[in-house]
Each structure stands twice: as C-alpha cells, then as structure tokens.
VOFI-918359 format. One record per atom (N, C-alpha, C, CB): residue number from 1; x, y, z. Coordinates in Angstrom, 2 decimals. Glycine has a CB too. Example, Ala and Ser with C-alpha at 12.3 -4.5 7.8 and 13.67 -1.06 7.14 Angstrom:
REM VOFI-918359
lumtor nr:1; c1:13.19; c2:-5.69; c3:7.80 $
lumtor nr:1; c1:12.30; c2:-4.50; c3:7.80 $
lumtor nr:1; c1:13.20; c2:-3.30; c3:7.80 $
lumtor nr:1; c1:11.31; c2:-4.47; c3:9.05 $
lumtor nr:2; c1:12.85; c2:-2.25; c3:7.08 $
lumtor nr:2; c1:13.67; c2:-1.06; c3:7.14 $
lumtor nr:2; c1:12.90; c2:0.03; c3:7.87 $
lumtor nr:2; c1:14.08; c2:-0.60; c3:5.72 $
//
This chain:
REM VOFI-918359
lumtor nr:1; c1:14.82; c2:11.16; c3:6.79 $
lumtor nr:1; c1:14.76; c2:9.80; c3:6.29 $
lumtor nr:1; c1:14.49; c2:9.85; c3:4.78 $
lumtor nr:1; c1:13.67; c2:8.97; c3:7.04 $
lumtor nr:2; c1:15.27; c2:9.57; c3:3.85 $
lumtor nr:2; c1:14.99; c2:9.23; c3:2.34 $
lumtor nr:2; c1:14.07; c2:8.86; c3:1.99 $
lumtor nr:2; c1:15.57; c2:8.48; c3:1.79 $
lumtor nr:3; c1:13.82; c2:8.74; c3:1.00 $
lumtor nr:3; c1:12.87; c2:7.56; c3:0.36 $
lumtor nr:3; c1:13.84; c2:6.39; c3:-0.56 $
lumtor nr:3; c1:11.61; c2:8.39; c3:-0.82 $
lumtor nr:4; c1:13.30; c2:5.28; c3:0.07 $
lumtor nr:4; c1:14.12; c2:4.49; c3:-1.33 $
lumtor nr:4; c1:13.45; c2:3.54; c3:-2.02 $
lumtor nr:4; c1:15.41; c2:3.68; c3:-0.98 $
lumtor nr:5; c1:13.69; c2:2.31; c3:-2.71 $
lumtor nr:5; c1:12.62; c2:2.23; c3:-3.27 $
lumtor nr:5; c1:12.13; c2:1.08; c3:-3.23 $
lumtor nr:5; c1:12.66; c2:2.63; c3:-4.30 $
lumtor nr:6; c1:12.12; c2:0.57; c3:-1.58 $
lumtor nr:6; c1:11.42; c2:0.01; c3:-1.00 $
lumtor nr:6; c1:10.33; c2:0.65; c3:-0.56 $
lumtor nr:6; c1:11.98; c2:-0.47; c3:-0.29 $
lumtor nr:7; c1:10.62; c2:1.45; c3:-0.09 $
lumtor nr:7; c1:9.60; c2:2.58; c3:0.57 $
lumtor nr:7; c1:8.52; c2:3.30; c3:-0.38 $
lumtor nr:7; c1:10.50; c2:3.81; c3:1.19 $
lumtor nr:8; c1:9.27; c2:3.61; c3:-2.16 $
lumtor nr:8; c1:8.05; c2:4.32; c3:-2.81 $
lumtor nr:8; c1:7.41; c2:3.01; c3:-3.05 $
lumtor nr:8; c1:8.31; c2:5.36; c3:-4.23 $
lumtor nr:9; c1:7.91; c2:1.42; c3:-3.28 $
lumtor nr:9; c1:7.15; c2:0.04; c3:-3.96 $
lumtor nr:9; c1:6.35; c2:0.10; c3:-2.59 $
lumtor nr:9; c1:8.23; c2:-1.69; c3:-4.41 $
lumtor nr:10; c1:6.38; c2:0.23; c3:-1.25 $
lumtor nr:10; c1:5.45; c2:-0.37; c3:-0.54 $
lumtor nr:10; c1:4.16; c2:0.85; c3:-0.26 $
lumtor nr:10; c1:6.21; c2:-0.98; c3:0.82 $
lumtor nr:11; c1:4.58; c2:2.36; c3:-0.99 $
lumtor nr:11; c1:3.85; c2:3.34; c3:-1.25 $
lumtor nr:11; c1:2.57; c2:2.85; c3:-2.11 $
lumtor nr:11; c1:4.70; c2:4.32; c3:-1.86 $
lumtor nr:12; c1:3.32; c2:2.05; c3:-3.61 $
lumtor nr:12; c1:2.42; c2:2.31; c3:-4.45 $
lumtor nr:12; c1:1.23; c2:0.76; c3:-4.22 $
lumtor nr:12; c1:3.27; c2:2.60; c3:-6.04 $
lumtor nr:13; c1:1.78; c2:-0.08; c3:-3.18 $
lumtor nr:13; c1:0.62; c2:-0.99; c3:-2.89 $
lumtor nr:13; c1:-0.08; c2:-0.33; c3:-2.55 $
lumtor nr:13; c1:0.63; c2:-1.97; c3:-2.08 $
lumtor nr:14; c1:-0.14; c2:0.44; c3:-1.16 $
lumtor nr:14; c1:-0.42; c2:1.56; c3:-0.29 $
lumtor nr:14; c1:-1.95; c2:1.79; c3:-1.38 $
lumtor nr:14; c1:1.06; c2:3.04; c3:-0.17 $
lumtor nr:15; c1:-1.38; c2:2.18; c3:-1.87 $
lumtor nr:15; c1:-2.45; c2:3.18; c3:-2.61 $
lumtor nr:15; c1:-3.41; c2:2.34; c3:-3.97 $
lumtor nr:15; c1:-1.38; c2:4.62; c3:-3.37 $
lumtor nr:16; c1:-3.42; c2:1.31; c3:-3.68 $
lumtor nr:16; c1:-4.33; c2:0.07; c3:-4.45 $
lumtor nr:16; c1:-5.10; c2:0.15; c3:-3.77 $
lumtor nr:16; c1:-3.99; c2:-1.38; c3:-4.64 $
lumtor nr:17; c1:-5.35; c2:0.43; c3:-2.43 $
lumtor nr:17; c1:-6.74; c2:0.18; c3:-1.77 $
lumtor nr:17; c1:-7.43; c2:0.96; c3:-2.04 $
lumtor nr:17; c1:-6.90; c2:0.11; c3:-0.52 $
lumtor nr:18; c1:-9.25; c2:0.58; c3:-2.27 $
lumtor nr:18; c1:-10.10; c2:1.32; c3:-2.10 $
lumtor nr:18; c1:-10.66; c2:1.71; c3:-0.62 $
lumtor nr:18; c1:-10.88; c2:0.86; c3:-2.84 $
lumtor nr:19; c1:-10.34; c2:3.09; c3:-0.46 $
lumtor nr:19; c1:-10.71; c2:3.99; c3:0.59 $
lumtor nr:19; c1:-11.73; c2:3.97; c3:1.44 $
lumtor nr:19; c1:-10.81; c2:4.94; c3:0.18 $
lumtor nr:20; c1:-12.80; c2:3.93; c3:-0.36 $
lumtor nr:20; c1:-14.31; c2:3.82; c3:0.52 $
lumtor nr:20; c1:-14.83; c2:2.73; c3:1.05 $
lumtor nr:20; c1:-15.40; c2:4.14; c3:-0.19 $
lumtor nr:21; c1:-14.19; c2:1.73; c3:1.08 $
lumtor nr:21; c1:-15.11; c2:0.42; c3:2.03 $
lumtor nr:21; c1:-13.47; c2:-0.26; c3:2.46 $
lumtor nr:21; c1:-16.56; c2:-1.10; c3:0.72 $
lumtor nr:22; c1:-14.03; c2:-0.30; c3:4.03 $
lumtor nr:22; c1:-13.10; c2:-1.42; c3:4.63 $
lumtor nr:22; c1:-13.35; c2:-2.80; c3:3.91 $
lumtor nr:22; c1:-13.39; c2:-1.61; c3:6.28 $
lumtor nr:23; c1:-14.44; c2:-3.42; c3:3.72 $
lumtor nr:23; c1:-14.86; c2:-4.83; c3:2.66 $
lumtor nr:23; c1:-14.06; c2:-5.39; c3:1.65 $
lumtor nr:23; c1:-16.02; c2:-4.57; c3:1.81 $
lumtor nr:24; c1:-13.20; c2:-4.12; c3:1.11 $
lumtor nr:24; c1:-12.55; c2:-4.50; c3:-0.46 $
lumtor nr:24; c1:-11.32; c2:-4.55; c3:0.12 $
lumtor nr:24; c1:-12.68; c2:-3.35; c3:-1.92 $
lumtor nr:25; c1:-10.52; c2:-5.88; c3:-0.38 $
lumtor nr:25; c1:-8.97; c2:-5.82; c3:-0.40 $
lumtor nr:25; c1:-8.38; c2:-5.83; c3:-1.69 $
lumtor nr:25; c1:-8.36; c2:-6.93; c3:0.31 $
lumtor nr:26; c1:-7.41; c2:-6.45; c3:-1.62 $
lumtor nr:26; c1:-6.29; c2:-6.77; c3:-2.20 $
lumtor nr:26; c1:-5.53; c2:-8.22; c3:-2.70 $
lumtor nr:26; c1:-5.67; c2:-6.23; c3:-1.47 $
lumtor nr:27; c1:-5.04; c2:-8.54; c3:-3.48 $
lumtor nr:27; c1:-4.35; c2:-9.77; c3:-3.89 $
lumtor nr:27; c1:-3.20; c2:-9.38; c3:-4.74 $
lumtor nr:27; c1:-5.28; c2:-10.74; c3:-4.65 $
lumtor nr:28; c1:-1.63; c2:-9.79; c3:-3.92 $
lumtor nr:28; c1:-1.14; c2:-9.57; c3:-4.96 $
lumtor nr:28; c1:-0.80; c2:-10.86; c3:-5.91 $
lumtor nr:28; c1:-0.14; c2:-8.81; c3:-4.62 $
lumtor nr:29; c1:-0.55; c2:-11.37; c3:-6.67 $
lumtor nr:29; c1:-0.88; c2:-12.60; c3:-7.57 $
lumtor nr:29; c1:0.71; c2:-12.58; c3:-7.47 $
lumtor nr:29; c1:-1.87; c2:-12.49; c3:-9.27 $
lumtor nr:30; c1:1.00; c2:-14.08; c3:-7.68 $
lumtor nr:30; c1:2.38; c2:-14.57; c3:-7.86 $
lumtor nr:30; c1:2.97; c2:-14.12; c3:-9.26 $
lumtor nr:30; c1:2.39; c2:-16.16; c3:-7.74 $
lumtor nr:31; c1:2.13; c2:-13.63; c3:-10.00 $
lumtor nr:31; c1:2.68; c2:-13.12; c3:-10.93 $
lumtor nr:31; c1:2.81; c2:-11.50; c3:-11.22 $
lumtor nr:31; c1:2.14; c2:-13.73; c3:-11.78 $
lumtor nr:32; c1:2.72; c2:-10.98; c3:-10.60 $
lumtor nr:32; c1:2.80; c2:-9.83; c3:-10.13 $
lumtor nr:32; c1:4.76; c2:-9.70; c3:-9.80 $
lumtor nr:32; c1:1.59; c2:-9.77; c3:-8.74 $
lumtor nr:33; c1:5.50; c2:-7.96; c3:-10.03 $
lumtor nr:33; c1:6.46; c2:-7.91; c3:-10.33 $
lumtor nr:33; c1:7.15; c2:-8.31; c3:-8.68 $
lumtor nr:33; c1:6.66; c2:-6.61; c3:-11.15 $
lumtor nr:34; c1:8.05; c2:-8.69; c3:-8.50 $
lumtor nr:34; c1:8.58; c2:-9.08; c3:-7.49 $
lumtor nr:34; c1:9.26; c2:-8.13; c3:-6.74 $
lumtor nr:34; c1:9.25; c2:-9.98; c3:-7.78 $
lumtor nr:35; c1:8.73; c2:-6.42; c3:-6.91 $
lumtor nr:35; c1:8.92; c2:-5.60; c3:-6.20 $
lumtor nr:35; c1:7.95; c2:-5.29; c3:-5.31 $
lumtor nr:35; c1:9.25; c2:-4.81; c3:-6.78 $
lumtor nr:36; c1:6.66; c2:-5.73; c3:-6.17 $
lumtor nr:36; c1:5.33; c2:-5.53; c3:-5.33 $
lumtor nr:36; c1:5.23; c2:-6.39; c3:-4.12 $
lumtor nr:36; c1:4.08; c2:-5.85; c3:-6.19 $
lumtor nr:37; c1:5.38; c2:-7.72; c3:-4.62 $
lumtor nr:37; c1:5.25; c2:-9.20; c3:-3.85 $
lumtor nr:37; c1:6.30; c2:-8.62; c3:-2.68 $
lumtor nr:37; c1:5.88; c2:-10.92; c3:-4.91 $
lumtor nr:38; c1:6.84; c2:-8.52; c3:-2.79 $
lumtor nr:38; c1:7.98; c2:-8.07; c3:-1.59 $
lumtor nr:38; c1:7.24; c2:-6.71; c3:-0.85 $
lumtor nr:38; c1:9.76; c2:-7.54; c3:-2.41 $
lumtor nr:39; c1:7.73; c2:-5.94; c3:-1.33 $
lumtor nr:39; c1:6.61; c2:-4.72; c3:-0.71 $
lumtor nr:39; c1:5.59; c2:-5.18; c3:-0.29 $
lumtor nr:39; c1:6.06; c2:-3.68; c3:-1.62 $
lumtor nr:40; c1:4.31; c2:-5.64; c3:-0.28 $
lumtor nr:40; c1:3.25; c2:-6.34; c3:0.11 $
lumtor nr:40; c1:3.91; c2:-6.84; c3:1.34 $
lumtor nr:40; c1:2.68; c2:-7.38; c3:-0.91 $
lumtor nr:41; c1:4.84; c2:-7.96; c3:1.66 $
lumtor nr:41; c1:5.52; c2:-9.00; c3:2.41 $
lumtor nr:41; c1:5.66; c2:-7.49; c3:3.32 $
lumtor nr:41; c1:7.04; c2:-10.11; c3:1.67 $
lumtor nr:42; c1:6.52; c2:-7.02; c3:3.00 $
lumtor nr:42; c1:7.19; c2:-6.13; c3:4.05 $
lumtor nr:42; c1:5.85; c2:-5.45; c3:4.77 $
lumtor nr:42; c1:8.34; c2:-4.89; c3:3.29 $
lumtor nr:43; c1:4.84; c2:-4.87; c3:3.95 $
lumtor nr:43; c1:3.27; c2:-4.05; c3:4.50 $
lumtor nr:43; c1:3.00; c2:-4.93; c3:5.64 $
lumtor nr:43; c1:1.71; c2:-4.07; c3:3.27 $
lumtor nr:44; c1:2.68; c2:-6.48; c3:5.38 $
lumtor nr:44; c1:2.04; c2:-7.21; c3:6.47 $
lumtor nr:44; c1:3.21; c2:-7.67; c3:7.47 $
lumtor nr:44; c1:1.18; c2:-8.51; c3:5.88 $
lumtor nr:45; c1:4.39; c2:-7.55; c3:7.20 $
lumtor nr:45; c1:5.10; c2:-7.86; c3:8.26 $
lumtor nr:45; c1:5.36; c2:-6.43; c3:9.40 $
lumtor nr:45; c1:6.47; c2:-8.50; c3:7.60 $
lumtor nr:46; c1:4.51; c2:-5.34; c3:9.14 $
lumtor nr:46; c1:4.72; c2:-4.32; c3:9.20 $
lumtor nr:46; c1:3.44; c2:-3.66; c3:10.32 $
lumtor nr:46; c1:4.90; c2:-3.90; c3:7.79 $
lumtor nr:47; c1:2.58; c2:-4.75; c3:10.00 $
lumtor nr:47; c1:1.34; c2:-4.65; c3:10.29 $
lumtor nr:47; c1:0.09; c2:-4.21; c3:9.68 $
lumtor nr:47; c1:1.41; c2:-4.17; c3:11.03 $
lumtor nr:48; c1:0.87; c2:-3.78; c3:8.55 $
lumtor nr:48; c1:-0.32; c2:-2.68; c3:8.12 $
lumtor nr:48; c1:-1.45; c2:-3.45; c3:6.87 $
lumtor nr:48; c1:0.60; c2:-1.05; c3:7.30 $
lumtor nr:49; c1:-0.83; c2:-4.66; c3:6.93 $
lumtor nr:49; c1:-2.44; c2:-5.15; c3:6.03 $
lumtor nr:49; c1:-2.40; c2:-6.73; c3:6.77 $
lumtor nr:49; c1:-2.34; c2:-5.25; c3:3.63 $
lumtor nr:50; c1:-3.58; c2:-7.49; c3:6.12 $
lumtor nr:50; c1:-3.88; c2:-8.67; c3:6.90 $
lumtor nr:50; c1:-3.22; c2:-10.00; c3:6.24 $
lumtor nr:50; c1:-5.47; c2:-8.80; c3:7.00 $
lumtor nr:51; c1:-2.74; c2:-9.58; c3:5.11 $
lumtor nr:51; c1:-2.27; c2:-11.14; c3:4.83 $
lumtor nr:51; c1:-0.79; c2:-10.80; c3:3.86 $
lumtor nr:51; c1:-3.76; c2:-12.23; c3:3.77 $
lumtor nr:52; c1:-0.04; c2:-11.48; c3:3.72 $
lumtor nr:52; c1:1.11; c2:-11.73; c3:3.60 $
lumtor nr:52; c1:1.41; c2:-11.13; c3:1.73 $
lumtor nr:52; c1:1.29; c2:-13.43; c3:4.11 $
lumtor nr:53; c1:0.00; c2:-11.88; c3:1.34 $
lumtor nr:53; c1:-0.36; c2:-11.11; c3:-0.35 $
lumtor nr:53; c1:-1.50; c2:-10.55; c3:-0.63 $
lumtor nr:53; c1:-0.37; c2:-12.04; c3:-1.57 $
lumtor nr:54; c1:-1.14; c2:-9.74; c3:0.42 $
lumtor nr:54; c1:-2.36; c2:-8.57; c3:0.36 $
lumtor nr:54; c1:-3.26; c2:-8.53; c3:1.31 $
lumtor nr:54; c1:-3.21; c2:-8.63; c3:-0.77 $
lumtor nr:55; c1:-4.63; c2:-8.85; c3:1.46 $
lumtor nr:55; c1:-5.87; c2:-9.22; c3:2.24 $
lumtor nr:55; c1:-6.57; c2:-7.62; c3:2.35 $
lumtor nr:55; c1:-5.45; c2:-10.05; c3:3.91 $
lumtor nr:56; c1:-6.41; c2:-7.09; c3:3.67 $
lumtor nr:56; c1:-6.99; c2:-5.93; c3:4.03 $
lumtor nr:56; c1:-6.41; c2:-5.05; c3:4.55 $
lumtor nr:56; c1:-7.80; c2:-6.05; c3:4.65 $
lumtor nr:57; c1:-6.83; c2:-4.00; c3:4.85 $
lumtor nr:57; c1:-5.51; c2:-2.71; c3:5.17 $
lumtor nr:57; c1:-6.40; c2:-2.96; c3:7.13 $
lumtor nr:57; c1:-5.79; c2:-0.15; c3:3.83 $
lumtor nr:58; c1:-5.29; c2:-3.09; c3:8.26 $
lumtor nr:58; c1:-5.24; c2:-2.93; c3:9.56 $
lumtor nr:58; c1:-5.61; c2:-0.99; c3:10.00 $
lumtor nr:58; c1:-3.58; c2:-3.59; c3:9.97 $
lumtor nr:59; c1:-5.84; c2:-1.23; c3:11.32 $
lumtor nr:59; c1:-6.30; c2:-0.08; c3:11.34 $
lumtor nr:59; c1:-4.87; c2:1.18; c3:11.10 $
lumtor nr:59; c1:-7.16; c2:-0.07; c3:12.78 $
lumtor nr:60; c1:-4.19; c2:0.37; c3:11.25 $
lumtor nr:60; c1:-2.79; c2:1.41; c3:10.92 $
lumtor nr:60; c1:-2.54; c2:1.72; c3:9.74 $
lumtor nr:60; c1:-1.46; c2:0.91; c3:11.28 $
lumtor nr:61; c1:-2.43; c2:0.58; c3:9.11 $
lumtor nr:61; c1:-3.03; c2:0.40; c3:7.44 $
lumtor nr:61; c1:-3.73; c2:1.22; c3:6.91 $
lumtor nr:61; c1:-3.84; c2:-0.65; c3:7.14 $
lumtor nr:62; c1:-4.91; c2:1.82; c3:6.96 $
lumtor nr:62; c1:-5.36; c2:2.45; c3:6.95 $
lumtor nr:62; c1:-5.10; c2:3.56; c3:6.92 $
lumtor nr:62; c1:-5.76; c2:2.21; c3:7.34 $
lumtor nr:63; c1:-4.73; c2:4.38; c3:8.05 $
lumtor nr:63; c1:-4.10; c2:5.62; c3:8.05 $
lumtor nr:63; c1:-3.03; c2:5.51; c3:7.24 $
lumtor nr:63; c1:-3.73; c2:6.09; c3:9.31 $
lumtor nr:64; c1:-2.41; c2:4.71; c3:7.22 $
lumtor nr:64; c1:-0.54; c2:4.90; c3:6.10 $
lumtor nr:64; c1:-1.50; c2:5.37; c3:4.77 $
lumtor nr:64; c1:0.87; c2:2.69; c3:5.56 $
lumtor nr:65; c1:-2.43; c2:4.05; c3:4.36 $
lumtor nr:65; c1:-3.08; c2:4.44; c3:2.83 $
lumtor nr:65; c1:-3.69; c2:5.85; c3:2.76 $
lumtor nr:65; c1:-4.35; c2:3.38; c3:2.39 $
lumtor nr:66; c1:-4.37; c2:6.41; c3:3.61 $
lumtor nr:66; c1:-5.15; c2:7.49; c3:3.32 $
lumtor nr:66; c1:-3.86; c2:8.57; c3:3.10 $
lumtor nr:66; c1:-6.32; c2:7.82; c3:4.58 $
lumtor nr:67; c1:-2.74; c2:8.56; c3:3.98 $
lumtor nr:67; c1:-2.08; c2:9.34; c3:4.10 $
lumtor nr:67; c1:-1.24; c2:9.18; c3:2.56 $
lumtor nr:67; c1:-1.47; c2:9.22; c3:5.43 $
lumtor nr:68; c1:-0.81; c2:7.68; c3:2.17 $
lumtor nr:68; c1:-0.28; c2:7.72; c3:1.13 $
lumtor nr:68; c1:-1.02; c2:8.40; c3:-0.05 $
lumtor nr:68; c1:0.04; c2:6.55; c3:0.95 $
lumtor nr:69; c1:-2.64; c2:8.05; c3:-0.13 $
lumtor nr:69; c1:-3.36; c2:8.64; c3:-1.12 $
lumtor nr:69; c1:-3.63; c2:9.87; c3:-1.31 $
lumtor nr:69; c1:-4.26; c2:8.23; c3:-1.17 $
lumtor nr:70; c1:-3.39; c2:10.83; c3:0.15 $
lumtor nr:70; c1:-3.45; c2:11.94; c3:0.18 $
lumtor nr:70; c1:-2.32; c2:12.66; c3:-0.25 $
lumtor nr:70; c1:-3.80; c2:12.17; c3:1.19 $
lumtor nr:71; c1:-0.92; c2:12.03; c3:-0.22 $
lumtor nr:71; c1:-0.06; c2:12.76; c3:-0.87 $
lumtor nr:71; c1:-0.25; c2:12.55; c3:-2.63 $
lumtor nr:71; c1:1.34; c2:12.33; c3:-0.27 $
lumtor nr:72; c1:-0.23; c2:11.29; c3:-2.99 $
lumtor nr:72; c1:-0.32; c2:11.32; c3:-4.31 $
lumtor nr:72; c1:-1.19; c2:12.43; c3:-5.14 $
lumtor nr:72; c1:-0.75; c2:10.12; c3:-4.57 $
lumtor nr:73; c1:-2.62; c2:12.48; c3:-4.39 $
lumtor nr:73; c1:-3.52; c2:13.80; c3:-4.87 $
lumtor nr:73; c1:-2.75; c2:15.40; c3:-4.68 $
lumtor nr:73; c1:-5.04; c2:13.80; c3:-3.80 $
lumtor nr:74; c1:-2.07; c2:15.69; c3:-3.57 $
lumtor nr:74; c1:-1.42; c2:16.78; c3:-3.67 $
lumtor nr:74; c1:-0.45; c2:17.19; c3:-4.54 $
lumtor nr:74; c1:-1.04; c2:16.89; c3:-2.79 $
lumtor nr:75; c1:0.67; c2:15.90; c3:-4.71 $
lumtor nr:75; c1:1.54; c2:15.99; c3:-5.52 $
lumtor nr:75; c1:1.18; c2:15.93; c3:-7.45 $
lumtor nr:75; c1:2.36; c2:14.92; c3:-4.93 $
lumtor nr:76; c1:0.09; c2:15.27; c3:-7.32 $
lumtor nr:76; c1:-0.42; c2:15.32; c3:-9.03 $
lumtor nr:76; c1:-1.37; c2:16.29; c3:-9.48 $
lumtor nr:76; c1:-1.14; c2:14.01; c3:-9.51 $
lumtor nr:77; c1:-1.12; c2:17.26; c3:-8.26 $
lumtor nr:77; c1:-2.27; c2:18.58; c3:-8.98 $
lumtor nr:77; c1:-1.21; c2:19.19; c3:-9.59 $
lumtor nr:77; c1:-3.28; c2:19.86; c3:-7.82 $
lumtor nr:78; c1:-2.08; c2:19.70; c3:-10.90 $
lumtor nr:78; c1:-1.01; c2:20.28; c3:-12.06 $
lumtor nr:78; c1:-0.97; c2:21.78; c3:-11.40 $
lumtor nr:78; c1:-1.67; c2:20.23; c3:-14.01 $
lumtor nr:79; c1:-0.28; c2:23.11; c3:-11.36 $
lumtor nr:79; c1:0.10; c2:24.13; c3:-11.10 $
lumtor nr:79; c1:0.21; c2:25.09; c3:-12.01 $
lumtor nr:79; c1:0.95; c2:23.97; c3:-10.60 $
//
C-alpha cells in the first residue's frame, strides 16, 4: 500500500497529539490549511479521534499516534 498524501496529511495530525496525557486534545481551526481540516475529517470519520476538528485521540487513535510518533523518531535519527 503507498503512501499518498492523504495518508502522510492525516500522519502529520497524527502526531500533534500529546502522548503523555489522554486530557490534552486538539483543534483544528477553520483556518488551518485545508489539507489538515480534511485529514482531521477523514481521522474522525475513521474513528480514530473524537470530534470532526480534532477533540481527542480514541483508543485506536491512540495506537495509530504512538505508532505514527514512533516512526517519525526512527526516521529523524541522524546516521
């Protein structure tokens, strides 16, 4: 399966969340680029967060983000 770039835009919401507390969400603001706003749309239609522009990461949610954040850390270690 590719990546395209729906998939890296709904990556890089993904990875707006803070990890360490379920408590903290997200908002994406109407002014925000209309790749995000969409990506976001697609996350909660997806299940994986609680509200439509943003809210909280679901328990699936969750795992996608950790997993998304865990690649970003692998991939940005310098070599």
């Amino acid at each position: 399966m590719p990546y395209t770039l729906e998939v890296v835009e709904e990556l890089k919401v993904l990875s707006l969340f803070n990890l360490d507390t379920s408590q903290e969400g997200i908002k994406v603001h109407s002014t925000a680029s209309s790749e995000a706003i969409k990506a976001t749309e697609r996350l909660f239609n997806k299940g994986l967060i609680s509200q439509p522009d943003g809210g909280y990461l679901t328990s699936l949610g969750r795992t996608a983000s950790e997993h998304a954040q865990d690649l970003l850390r692998i991939l940005n270690v310098s070599g």
